[in-house]
C-alpha positions as CSV (number, residue, x, y, z in Angstrom):
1,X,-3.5,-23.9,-19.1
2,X,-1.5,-24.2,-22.7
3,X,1.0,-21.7,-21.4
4,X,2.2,-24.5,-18.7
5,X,0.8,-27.9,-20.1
6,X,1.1,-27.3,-23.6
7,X,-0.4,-29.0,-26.4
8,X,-3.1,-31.0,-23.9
9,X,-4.7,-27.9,-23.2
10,X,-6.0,-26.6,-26.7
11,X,-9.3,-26.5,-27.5
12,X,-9.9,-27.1,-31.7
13,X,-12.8,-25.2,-31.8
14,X,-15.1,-21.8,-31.1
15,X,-18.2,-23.8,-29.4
16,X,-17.5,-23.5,-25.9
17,X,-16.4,-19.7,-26.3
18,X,-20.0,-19.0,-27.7
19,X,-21.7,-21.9,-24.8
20,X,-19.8,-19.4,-22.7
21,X,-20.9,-16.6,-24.1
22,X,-24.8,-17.2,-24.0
23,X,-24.5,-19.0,-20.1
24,X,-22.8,-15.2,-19.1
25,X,-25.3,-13.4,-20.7
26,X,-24.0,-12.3,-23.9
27,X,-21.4,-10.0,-23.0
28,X,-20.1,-9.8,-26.4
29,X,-23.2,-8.2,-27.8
30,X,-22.6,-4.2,-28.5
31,X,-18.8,-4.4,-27.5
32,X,-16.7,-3.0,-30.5
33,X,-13.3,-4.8,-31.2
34,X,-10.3,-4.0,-33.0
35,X,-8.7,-7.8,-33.7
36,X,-5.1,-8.3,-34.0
37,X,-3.2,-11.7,-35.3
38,X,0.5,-12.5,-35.9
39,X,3.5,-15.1,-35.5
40,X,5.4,-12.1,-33.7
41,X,4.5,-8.5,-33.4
42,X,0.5,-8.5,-32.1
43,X,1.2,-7.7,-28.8
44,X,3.3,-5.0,-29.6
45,X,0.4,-3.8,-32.3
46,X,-2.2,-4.2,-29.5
47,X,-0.7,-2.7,-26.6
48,X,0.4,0.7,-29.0
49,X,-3.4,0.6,-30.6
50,X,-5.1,0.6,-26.8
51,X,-2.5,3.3,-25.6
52,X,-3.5,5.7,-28.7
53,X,-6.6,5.5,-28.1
54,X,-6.7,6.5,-24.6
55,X,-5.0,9.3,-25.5
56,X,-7.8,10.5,-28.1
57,X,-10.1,9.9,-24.7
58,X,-11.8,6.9,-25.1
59,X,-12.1,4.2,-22.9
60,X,-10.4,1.0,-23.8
61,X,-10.4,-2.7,-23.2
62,X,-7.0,-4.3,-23.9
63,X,-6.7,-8.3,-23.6
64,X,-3.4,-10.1,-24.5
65,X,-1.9,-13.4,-23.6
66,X,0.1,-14.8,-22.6
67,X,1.1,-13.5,-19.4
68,X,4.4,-12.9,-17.6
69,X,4.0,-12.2,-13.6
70,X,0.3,-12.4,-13.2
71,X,-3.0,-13.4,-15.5
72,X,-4.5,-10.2,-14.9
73,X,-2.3,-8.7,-17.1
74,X,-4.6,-10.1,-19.6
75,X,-7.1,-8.1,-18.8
76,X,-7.1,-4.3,-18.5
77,X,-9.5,-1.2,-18.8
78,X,-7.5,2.3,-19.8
79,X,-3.9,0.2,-18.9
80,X,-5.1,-0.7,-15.0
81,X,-5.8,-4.8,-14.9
82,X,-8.6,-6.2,-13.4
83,X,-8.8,-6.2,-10.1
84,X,-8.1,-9.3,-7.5
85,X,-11.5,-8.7,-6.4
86,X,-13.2,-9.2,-9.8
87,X,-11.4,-12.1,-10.7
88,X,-11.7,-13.5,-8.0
89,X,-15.5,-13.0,-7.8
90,X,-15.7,-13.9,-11.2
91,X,-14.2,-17.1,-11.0
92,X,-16.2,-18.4,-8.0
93,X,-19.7,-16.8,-8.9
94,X,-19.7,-18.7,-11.7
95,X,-18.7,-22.5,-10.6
96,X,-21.9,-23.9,-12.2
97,X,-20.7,-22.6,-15.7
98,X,-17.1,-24.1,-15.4
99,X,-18.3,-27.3,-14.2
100,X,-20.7,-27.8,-17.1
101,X,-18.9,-26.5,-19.8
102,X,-15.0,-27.1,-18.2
103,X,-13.4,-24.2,-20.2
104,X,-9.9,-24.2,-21.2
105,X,-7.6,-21.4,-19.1
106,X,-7.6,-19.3,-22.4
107,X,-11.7,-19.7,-23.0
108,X,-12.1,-19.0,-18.8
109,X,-9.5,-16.0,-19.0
110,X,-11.4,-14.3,-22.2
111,X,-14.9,-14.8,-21.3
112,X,-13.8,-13.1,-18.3
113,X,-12.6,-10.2,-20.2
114,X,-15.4,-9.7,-21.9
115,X,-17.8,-9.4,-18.6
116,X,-15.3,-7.2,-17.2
117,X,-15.5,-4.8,-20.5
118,X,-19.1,-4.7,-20.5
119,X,-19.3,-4.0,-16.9
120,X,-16.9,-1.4,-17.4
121,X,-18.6,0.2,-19.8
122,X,-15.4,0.5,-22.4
123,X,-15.7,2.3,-25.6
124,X,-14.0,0.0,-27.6
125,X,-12.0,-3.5,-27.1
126,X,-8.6,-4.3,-28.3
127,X,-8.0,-8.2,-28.9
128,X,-5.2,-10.3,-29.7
129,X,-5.9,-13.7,-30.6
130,X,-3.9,-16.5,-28.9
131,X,-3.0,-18.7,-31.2
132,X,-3.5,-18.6,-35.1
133,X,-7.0,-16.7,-35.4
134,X,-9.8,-18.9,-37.2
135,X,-10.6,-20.9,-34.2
136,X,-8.9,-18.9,-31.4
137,X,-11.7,-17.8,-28.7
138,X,-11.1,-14.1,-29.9
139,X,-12.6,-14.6,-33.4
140,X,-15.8,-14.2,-32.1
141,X,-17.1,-11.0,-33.4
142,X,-18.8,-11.1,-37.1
143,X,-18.0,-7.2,-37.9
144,X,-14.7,-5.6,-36.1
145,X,-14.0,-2.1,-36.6
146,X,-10.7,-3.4,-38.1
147,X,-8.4,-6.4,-38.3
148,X,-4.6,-6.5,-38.7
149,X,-2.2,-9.5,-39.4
150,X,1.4,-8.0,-38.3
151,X,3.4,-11.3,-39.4
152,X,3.2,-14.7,-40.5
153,X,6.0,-17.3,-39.9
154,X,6.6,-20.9,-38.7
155,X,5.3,-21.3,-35.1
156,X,2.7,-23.6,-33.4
157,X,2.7,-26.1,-36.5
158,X,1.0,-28.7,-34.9
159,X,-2.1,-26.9,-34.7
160,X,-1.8,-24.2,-37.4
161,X,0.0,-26.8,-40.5
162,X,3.2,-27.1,-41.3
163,X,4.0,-24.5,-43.9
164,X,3.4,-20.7,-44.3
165,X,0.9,-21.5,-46.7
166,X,-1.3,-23.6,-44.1
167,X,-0.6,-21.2,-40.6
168,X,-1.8,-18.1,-43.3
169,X,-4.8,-19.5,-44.0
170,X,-5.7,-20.0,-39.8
171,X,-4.5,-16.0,-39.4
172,X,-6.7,-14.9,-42.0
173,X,-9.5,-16.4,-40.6
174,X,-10.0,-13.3,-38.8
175,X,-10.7,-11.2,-41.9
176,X,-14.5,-10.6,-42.2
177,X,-16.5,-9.3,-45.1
178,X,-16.1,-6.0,-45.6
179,X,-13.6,-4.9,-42.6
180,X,-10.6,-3.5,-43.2
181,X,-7.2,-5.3,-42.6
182,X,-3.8,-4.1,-42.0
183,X,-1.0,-6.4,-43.0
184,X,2.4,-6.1,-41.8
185,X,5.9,-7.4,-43.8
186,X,4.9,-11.1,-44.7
187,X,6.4,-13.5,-46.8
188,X,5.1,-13.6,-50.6
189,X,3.4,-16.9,-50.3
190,X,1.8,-16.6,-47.4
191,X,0.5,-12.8,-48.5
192,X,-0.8,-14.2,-51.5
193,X,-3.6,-16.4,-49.2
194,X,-4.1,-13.3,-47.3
195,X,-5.1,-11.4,-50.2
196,X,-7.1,-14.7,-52.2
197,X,-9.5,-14.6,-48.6
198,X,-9.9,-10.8,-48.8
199,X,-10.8,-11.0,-52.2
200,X,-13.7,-13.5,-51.5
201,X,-15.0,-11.3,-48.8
202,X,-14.4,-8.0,-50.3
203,X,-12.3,-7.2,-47.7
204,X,-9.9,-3.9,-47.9
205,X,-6.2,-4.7,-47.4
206,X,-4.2,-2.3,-46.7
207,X,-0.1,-2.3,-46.0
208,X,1.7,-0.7,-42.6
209,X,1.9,3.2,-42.5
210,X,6.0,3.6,-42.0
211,X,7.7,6.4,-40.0
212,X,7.9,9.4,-41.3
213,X,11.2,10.0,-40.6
214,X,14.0,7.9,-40.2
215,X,14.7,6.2,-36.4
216,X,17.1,4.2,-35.1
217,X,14.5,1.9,-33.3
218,X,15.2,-1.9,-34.1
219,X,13.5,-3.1,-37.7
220,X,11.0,-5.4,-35.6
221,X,9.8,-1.9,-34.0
222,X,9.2,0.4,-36.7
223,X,7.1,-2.4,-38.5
224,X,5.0,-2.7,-35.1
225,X,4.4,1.0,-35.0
226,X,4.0,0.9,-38.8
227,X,1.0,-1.3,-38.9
228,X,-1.1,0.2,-35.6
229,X,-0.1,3.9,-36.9
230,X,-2.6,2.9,-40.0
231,X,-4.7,0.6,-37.8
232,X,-5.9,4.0,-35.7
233,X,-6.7,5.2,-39.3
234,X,-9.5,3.1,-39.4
235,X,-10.4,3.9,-35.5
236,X,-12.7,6.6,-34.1
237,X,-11.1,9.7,-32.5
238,X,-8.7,12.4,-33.0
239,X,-5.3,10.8,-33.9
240,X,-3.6,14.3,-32.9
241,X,-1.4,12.3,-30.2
242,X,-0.6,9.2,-31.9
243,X,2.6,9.5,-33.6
244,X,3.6,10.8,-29.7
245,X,2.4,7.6,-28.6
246,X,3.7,5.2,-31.1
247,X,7.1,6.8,-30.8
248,X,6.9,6.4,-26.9
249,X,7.9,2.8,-27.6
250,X,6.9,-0.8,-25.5
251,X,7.6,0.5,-21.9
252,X,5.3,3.4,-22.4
253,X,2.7,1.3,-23.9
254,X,2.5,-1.0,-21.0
255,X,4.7,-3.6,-22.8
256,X,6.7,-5.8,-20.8
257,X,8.7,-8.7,-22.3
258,X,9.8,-6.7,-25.4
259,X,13.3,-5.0,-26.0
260,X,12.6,-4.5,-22.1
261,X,15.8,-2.9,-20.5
262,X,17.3,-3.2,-17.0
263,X,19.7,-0.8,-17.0
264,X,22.5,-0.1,-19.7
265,X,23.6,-4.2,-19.5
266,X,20.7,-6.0,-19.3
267,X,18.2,-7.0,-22.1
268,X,15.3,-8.7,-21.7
269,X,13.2,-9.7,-24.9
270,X,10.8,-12.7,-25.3
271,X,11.6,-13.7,-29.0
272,X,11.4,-17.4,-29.2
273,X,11.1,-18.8,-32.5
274,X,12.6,-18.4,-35.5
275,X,10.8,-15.3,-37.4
276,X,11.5,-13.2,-33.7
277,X,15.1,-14.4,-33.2
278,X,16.3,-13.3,-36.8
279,X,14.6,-9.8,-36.2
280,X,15.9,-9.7,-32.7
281,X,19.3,-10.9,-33.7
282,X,19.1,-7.8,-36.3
283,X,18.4,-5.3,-33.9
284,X,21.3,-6.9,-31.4
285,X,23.7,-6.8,-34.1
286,X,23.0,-3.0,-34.7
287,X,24.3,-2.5,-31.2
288,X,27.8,-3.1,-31.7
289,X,28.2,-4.7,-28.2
290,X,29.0,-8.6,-27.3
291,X,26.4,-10.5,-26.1
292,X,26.0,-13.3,-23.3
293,X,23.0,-15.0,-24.0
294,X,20.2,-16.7,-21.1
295,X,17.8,-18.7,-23.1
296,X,15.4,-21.5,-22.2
297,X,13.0,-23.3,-24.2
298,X,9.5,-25.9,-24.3
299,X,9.6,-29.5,-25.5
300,X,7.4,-28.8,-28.1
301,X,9.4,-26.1,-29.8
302,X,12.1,-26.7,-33.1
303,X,14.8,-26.2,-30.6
304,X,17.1,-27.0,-33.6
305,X,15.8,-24.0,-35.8
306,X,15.6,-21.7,-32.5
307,X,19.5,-22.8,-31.9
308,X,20.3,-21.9,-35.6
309,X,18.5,-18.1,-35.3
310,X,20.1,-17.2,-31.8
311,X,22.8,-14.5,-32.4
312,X,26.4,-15.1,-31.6
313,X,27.2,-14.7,-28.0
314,X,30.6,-14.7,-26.5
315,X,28.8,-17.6,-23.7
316,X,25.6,-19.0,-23.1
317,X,23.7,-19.2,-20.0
318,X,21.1,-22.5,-20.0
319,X,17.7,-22.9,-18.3
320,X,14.4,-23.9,-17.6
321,X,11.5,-22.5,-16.9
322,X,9.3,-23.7,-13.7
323,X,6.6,-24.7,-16.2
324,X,5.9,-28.6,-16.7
325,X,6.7,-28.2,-20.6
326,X,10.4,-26.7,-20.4
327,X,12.8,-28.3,-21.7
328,X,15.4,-28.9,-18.7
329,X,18.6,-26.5,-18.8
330,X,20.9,-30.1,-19.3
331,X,18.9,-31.4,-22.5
332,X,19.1,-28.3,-24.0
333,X,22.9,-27.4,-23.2
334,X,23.7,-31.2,-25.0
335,X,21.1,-29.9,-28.2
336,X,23.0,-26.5,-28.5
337,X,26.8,-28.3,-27.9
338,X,25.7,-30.6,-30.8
339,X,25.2,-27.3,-33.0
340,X,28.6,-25.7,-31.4
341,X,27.0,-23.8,-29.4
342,X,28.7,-23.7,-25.9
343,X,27.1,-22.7,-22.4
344,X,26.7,-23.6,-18.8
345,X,23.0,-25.3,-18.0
346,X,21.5,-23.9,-14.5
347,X,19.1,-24.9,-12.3
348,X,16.8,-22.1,-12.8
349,X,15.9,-18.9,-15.0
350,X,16.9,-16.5,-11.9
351,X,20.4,-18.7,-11.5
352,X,21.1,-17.9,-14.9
353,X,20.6,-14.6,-14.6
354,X,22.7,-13.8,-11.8
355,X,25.3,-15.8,-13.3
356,X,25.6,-14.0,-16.7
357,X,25.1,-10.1,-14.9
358,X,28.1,-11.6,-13.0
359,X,30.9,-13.0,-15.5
360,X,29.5,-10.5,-17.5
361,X,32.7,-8.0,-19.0
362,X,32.5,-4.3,-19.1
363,X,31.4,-4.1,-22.5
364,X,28.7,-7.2,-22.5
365,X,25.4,-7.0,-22.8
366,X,23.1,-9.7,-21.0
367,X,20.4,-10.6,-23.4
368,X,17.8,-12.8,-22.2
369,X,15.7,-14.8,-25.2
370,X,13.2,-17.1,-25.4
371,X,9.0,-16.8,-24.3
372,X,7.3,-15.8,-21.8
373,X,7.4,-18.1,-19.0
374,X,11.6,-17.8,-19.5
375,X,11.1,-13.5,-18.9
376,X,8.2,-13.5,-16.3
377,X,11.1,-15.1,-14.1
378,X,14.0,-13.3,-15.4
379,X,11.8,-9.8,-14.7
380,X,11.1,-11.3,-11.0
381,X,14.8,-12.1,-10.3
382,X,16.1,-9.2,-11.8
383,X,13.5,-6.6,-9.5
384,X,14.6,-8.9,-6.4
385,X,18.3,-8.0,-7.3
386,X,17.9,-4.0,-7.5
């Protein structure tokens, strides 16, 4: 499982999602997808997509990763996951299949996802790839109603390349001949290999549909919203409730993880590399409050250039995740000293939580950063706490 293990867990290629596909009886066959990629942003773009178009009555297939409390968020028909039964039954009617063809966690989780959208009968899918997009499991289907690409920056180099140039090039490998694509904000160079693909493939590129009117919604946000508001355009159904939806925000959409509040002093959001902390940091700044940071991070991460992007913070609180790939809460107190930034290192996510809610001063916010595994714990220790 890459979200725990890491790096030793990626699979470089599409041939066992396909092996997997014909041994399960083709469930990708029929299914119409929507296909989302993005450094930051296509969970957010997925999550408001599927929620629109529930709301113009269709029914709709949503898969996402990572996870933060369970894996069945991954999976959900019309917002509800799948249930323990099915994937439960899933994973043990079909022992033959992993023991031939020993799937990764990602390949097991989306295979799954598609049987349990066929079965369910869903009028359309909504995907987010993984990781990058040209070999991620999800860049299976030859003609998507639509694609979208919400941002492009430096994450996951040692699989997508080292430069914009090189991780733009894996995210518009899910562009396909003649489907439209919706592009968020990206950097010049790595907009220009975006466009040079669609070209080739005669692919439609279209730019982000902004708000209408002004809102005082975080930058990251209105981009979000910007690019699945002209998504939907390209998506069956009458759009009459969208701009409801899409101003409903992450909570309504089924989000968790992102700009996620407990309270009126507690902030949880899972921005973890560079691109996501500037935009957070942005939107933090805009506040007007001082903040006292949680953050944890993974070995394999540029803790340096995560340091560098965190906002200022009147104190940091250290940790690690219970994941095998965290960095441990003392390594990365000594990295951030070394860069001046001062904290306390704890033993856990949920001891650093309850530590900053209480040294926390009246007008402090609590803002806790970094991935996934980091707010999956700080969500459970905060609901134990209410």
């Amino acid at each position: 499982m890459f979200q725990r293990s890491g790096p030793a867990q990626y699979k470089v290629d599409l041939n066992n999602t396909h092996a997997l596909c014909k041994a399960l009886g083709h469930p990708d066959q029929g299914l119409k997808v929507v296909h989302i990629a993005g450094t930051n942003g296509k969970g957010s773009v997925s999550h408001a997509v599927a929620a629109a178009l529930q709301t113009r009555g269709m029914k709709v297939g949503l898969y996402t990763s990572p996870h933060l409390l369970d894996p069945r968020e991954r999976i959900r028909i019309d917002g509800d996951m799948i249930s323990k039964a099915d994937f439960v039954s899933f994973v043990e009617g079909h022992l033959d299949i992993w023991e031939k063809l020993k799937p990764s966690f990602f390949e097991l989780m989306f295979a799954m996802a598609l049987v349990h959208f066929r079965d369910g009968q869903v009028d359309i899918a909504v995907l987010e790839t993984g990781m990058g997009g040209r070999l991620d499991s999800t860049n299976i289907f030859p003609q998507p109603l639509a694609t979208a690409i919400t941002s492009i920056g430096l994450d996951h180099q040692q699989f997508l390349g080292e430069d914009l140039r090189s991780i733009a090039g894996e995210k518009a490998g899910i562009l396909k001949e003649g489907v439209p694509c919706v592009l968020g904000v990206l950097p010049s160079v790595a907009r220009s290999v975006v466009l040079e693909r669609s070209l080739r493939l005669s692919v439609e590129v279209h730019d982000g549909r902004p708000d209408s009117t002004p809102s005082d919604d975080p930058v990251w946000l209105a981009r979000n919203r910007s690019v699945a508001r002209k998504l939907l355009d390209f998506l069956p159904g009458d759009g009459a409730s969208d701009e409801e939806v899409l101003n409903a925000g992450p909570t309504a959409w089924g989000l968790m993880g992102r700009w996620q509040w407990f309270g009126d002093d507690v902030l949880l959001d899972c921005a973890h590399n560079e691109e996501g902390l500037l935009s957070t940091g942005k939107a933090l700044f805009a506040l007007g409050r001082p903040l006292r940071i949680v953050y944890g991070a993974v070995e394999d991460k540029d803790i340096k250039g995560a340091l560098a992007c965190l906002p200022q913070a009147v104190d940091h609180h250290w940790c690690a995740a219970d994941i095998p790939r965290a960095m441990s809460a003392e390594v990365l107190s000594q990295k951030a000293e070394a860069v001046g930034r001062k904290g306390t290192a704890h033993p856990d996510v949920a001891s650093a939580v309850r530590k900053a809610v209480q040294q926390r001063s009246s007008n402090e916010l609590v803002v806790i950063l970094g991935s996934i595994f980091i707010a999956g714990e700080a969500i459970t220790s905060l609901q134990d706490s209410a």
